[in-house]
N, CA, C and O of each residue as an XYZ file, in Angstrom:
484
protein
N       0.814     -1.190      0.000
C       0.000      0.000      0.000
C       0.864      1.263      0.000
O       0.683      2.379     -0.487
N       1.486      0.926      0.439
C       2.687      2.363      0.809
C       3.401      2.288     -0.688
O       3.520      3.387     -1.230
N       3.795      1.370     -1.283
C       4.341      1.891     -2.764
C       3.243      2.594     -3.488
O       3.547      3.554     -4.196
N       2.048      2.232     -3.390
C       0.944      2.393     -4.076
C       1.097      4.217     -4.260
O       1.393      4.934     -5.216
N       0.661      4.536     -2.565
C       0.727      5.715     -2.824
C       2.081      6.676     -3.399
O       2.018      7.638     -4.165
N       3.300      6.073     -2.763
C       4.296      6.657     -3.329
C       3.964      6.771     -5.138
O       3.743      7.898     -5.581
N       3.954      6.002     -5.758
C       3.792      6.136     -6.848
C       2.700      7.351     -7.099
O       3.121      8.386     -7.615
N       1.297      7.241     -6.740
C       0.169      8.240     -7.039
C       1.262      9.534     -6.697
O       1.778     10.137     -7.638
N       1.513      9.840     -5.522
C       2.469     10.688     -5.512
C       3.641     11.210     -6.480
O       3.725     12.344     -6.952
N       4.207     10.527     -6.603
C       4.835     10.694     -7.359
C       4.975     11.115     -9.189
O       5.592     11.909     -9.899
N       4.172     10.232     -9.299
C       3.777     10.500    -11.000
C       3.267     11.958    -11.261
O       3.618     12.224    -12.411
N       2.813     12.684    -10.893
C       2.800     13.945    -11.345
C       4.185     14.377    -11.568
O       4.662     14.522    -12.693
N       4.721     14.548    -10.644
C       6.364     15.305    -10.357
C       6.869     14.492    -11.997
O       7.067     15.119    -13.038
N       6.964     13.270    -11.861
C       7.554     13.316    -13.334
C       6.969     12.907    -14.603
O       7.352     12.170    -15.512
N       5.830     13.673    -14.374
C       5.253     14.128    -16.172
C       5.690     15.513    -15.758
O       6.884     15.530    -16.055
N       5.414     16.547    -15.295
C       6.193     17.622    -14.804
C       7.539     17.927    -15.506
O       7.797     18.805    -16.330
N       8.535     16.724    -14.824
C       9.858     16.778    -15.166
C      10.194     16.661    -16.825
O      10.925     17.383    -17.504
N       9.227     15.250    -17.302
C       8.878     15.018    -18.704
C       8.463     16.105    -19.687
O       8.687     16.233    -20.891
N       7.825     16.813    -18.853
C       7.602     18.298    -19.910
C       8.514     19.169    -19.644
O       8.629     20.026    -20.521
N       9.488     19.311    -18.395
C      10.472     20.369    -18.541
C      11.136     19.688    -19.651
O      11.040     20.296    -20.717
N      11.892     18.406    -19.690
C      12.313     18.341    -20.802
C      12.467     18.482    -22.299
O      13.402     18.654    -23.081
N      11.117     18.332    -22.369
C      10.343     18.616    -23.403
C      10.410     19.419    -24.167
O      10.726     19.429    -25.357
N       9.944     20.515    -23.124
C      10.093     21.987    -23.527
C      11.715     22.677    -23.778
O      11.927     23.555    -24.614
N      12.799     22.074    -22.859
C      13.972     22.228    -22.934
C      14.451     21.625    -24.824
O      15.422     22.072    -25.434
N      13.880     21.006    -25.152
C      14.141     20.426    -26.269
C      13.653     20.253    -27.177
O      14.128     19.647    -28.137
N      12.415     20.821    -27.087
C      11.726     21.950    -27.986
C      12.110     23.387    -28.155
O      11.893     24.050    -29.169
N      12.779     23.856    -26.925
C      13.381     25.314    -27.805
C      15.290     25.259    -28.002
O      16.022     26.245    -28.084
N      15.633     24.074    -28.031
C      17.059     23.916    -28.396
C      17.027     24.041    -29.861
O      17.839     24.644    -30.563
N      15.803     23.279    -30.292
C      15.703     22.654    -31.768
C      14.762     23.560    -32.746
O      14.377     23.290    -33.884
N      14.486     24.830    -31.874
C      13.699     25.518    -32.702
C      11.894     25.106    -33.080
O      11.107     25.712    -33.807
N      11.733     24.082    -32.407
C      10.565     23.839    -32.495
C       9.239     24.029    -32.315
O       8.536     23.154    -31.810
N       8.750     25.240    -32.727
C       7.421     25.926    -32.774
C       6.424     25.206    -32.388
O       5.859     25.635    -31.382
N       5.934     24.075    -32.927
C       5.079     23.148    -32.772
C       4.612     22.123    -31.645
O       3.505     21.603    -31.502
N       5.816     21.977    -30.858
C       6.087     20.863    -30.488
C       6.474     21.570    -28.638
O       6.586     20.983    -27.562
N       6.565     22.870    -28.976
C       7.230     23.961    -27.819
C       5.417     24.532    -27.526
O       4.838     24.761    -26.464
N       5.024     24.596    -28.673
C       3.293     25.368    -28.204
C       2.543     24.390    -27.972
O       1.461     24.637    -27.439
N       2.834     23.206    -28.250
C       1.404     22.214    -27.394
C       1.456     22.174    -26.157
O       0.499     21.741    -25.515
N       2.828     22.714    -25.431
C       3.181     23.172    -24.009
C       2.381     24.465    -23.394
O       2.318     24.577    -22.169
N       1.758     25.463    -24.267
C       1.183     26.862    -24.112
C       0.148     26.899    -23.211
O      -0.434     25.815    -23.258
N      -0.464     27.809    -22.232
C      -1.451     27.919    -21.761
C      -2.363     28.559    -22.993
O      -2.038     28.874    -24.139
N      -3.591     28.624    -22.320
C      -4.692     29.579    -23.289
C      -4.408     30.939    -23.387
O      -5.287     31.481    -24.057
N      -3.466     31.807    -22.965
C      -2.899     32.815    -22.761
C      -1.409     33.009    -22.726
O      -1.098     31.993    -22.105
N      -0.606     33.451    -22.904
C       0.713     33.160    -22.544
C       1.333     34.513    -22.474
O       0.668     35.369    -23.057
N       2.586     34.991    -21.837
C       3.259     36.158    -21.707
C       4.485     35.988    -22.483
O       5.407     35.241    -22.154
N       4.459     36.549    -23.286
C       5.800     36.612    -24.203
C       6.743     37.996    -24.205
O       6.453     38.928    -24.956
N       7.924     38.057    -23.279
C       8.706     39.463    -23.414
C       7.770     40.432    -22.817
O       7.889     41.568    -23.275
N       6.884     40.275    -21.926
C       5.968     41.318    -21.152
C       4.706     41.887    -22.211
O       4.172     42.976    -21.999
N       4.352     41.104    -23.241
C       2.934     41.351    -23.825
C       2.442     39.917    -23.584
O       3.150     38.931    -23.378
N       0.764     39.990    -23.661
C       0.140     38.978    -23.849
C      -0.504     38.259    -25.058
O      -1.144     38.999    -25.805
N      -0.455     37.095    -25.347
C      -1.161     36.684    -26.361
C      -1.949     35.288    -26.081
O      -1.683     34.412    -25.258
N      -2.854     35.354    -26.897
C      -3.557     33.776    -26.957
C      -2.426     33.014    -27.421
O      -1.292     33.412    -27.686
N      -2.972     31.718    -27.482
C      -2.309     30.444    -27.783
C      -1.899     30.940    -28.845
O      -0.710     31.192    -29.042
N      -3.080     31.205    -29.902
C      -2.470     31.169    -31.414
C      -1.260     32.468    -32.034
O      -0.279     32.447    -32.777
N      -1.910     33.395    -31.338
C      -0.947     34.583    -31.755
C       0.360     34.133    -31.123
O       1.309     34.309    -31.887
N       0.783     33.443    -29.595
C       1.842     33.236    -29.213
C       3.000     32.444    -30.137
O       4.152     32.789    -30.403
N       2.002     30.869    -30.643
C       2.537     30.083    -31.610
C       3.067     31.034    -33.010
O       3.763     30.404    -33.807
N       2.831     32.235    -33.286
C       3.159     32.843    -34.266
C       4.781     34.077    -33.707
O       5.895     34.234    -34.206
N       4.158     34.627    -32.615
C       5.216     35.220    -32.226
C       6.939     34.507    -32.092
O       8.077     34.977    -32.091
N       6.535     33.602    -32.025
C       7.624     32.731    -31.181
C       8.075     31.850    -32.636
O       9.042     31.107    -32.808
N       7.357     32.109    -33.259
C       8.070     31.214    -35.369
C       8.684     32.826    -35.421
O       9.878     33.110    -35.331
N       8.132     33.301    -35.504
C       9.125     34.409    -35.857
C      10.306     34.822    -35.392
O      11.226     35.209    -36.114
N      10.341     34.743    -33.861
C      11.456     34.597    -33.364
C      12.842     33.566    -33.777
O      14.062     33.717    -33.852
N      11.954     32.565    -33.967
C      12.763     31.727    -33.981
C      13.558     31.602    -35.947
O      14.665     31.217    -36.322
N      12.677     31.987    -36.519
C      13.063     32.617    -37.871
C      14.004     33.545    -38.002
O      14.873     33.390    -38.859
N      13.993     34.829    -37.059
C      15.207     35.795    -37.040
C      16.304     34.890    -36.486
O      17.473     34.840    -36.866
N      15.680     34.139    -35.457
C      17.205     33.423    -34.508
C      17.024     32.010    -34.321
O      16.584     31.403    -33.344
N      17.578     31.455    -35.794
C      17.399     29.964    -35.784
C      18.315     28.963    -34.604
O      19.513     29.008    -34.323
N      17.676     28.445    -34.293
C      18.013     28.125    -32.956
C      19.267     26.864    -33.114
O      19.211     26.109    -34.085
N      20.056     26.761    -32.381
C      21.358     26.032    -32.436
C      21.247     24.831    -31.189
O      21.403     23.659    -31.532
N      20.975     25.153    -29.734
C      20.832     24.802    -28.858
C      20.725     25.471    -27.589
O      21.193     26.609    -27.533
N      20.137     24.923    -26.441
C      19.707     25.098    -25.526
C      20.638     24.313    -24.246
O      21.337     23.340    -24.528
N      20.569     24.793    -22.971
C      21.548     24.628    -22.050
C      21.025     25.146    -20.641
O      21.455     26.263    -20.356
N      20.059     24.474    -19.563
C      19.515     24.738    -18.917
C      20.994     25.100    -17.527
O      22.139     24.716    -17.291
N      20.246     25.797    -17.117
C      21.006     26.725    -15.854
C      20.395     26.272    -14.727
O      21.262     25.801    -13.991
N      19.190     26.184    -14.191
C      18.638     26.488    -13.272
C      17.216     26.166    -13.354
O      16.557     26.521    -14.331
N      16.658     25.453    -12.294
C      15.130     25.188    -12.368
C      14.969     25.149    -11.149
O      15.828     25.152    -10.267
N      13.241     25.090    -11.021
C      12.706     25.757     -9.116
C      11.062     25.420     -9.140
O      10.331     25.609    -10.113
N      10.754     25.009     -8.161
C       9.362     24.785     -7.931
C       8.803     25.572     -7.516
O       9.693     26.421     -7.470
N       7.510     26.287     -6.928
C       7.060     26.921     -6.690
C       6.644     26.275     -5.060
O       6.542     25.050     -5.000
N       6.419     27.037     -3.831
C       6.337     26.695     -2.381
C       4.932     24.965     -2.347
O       5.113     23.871     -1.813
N       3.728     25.457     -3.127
C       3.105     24.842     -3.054
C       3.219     24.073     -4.354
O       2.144     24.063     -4.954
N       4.027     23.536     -4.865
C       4.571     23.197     -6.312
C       3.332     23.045     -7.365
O       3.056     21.932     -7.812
N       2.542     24.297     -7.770
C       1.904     24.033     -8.663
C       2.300     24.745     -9.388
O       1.340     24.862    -10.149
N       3.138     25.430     -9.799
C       4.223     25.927    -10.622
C       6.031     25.538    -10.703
O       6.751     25.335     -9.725
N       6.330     25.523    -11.742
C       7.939     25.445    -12.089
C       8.340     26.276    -12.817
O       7.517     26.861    -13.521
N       9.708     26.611    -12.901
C      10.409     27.678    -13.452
C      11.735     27.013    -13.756
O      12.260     26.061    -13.178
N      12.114     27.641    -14.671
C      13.607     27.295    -15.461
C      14.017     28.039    -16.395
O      13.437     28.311    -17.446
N      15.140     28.419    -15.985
C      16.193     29.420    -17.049
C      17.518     28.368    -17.675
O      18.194     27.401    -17.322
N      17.362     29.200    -18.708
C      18.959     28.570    -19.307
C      19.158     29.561    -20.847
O      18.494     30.454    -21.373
N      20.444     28.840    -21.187
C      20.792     29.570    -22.166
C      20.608     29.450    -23.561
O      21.357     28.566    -23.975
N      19.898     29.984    -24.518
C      19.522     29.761    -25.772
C      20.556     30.256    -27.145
O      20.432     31.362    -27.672
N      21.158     29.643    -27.412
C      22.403     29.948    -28.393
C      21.609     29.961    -30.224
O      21.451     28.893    -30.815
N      21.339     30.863    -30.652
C      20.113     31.012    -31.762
C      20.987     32.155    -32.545
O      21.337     33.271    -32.160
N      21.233     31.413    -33.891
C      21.601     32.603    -35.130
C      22.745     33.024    -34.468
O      23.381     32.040    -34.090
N      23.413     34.355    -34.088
C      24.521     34.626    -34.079
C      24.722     35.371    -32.620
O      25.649     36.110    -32.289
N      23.427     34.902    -31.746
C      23.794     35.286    -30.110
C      23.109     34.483    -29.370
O      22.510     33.527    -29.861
N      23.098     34.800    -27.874
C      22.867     34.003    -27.064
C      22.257     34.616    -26.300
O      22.709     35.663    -25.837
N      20.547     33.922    -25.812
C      19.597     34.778    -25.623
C      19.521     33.489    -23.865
O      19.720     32.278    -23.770
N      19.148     34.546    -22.803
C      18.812     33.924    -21.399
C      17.381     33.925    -21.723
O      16.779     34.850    -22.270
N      16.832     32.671    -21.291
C      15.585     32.272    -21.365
C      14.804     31.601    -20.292
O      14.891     30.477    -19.797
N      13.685     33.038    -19.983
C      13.458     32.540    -18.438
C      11.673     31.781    -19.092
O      11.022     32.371    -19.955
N      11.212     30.473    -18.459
C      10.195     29.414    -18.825
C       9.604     29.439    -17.606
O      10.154     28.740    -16.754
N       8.416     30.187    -17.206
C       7.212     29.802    -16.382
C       6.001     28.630    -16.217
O       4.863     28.815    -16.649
N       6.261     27.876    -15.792
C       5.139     26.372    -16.319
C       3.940     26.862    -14.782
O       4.222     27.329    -13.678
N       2.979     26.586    -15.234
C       2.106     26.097    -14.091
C       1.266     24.483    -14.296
O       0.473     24.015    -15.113
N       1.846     24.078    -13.259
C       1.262     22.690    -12.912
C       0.118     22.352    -12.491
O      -0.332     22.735    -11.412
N      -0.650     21.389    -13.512
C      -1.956     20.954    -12.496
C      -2.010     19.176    -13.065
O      -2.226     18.583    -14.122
N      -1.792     18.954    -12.150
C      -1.604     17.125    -12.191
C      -0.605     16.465    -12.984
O       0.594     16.294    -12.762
N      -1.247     16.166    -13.839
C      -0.243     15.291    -15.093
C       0.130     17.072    -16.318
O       1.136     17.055    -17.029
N      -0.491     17.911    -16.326
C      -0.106     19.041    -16.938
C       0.199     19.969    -16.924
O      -0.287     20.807    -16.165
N       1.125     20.207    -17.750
C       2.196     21.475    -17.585
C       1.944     22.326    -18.844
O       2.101     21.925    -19.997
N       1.509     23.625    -18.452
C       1.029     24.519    -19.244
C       2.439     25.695    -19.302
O       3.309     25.365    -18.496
N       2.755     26.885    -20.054
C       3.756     27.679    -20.140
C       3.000     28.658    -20.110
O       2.227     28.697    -21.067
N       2.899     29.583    -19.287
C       2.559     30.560    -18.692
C       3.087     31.875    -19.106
O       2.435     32.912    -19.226
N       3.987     31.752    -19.252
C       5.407     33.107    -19.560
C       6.898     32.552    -20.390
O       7.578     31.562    -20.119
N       7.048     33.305    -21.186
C       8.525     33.072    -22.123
C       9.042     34.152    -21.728
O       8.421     34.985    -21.069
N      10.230     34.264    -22.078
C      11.207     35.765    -21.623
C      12.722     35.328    -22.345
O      13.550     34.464    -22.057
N      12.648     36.413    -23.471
C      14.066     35.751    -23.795
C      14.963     37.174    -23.691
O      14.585     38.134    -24.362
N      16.025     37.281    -22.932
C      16.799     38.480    -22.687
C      18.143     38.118    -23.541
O      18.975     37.317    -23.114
N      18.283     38.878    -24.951
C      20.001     39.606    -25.490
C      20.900     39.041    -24.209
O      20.587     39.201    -23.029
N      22.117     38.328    -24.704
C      23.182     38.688    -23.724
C      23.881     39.519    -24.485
O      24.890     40.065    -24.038
């Protein structure tokens, strides 16, 4: 019984982890598609807001000016009551290298992206 629950327990935390990856390797590879099935119904991109769909467009474009090379995570963090995660790292795209801060909010088995932020180094 006690594995039982460990497991129920547990399995969220790593579909969680499964989508940080995910997402880590969806924006190494430039992947528009595959990076927005991660999106909330809203998302914050660089301090504007957009729906899903306008986001999925903002973020091809981005990734069109700055074709992406790879990705290199720094740092990740849960939130107190862990229904959120966060992770920065470094995005090496076209001919610079952009810090990329990833807001997820968690609810069970799903991980939605809340906020993108990509800062010039």
């Amino acid at each position: 019984m006690k594995n039982l629950m460990f497991l129920i327990l547990l399995l969220p935390c790593l579909a969680a982890t499964q989508s940080l990856d995910s997402i880590s390797k969806a924006l190494g590879r430039g992947d528009v598609e595959s990076l927005s099935t991660y999106f909330d119904e809203n998302v914050e991109i660089d301090d504007d807001f957009y729906d899903k769909g306008e986001a999925k467009e903002v973020i091809k474009k981005f990734f069109t000016k700055h074709p992406a090379k790879s990705f290199s995570l720094i740092h990740q963090g849960t939130s107190k009551g862990e229904d959120s995660k966060y992770f920065i790292g470094n995005l090496n795209a076209g001919n610079s290298t952009f810090r990329v801060y990833v807001y997820i909010k968690v609810d069970g088995s799903n991980s939605r992206i809340q906020e993108l932020r990509f800062d010039k180094e």
